[in-house]
NUPABA-77071 format. One record per residue (C-alpha): residue in one letter; x, y, z. Coordinates in steps of 0.2 Angstrom, whole numbers, padded with zeros to 4 digits, always signed. Last residue first. Layout:
<pts>
AXYZ...
</pts>
This chain:
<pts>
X-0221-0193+0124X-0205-0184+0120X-0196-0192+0109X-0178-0194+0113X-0164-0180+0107X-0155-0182+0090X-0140-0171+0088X-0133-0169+0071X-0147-0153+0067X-0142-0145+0083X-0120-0146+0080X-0124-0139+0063X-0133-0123+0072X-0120-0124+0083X-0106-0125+0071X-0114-0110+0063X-0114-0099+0079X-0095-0102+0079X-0093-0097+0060X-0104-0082+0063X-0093-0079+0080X-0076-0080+0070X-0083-0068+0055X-0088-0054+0071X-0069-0054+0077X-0072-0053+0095X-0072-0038+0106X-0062-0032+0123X-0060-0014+0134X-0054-0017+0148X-0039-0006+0145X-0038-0006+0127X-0043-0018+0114X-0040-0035+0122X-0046-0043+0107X-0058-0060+0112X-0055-0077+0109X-0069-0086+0099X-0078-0100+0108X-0075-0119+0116X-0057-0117+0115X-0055-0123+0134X-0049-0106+0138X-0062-0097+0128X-0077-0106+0133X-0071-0100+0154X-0067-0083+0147X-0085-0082+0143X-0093-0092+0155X-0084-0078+0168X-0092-0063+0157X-0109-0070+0159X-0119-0078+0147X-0131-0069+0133X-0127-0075+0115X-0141-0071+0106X-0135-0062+0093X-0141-0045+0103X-0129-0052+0117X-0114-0055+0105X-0116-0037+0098X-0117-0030+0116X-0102-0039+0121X-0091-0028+0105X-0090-0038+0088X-0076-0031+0078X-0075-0033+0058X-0058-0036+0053X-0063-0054+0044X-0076-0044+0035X-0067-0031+0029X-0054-0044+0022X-0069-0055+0016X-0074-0040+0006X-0056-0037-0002
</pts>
């Protein structure tokens, strides 16, 4: 039942801007069509938000993403 709650959780742009995700709308839409980031909700209107449990997972696979990357030394 918690995962269910969690799942139907909403995330509105402010949400994904305090989580650090701050690019414009356009970047946005451009992640989203190529599947690079969570599809948003068309709520109403213009009115849009993301499932919150999809842009954990997606922040997750970055975080992986970082540890697998190896960048030159510096120096």
């Amino acid at each position: 039942m918690k995962d269910e709650i969690h799942l139907r959780t909403l995330a509105s742009r402010a949400d994904l801007k305090r989580l650090g995700i701050n690019v414009s709308n356009t970047t946005l839409l451009r992640w989203e069509a190529r599947g690079r980031f969570p599809r948003r909700i068309r709520m109403a209107g213009t009115s849009v938000a993301w499932f919150l449990s999809k842009i954990e997972e997606w922040l997750s696979e970055r975080a992986a993403e970082r540890a697998r990357t190896h960048y030159a030394d510096a120096g």
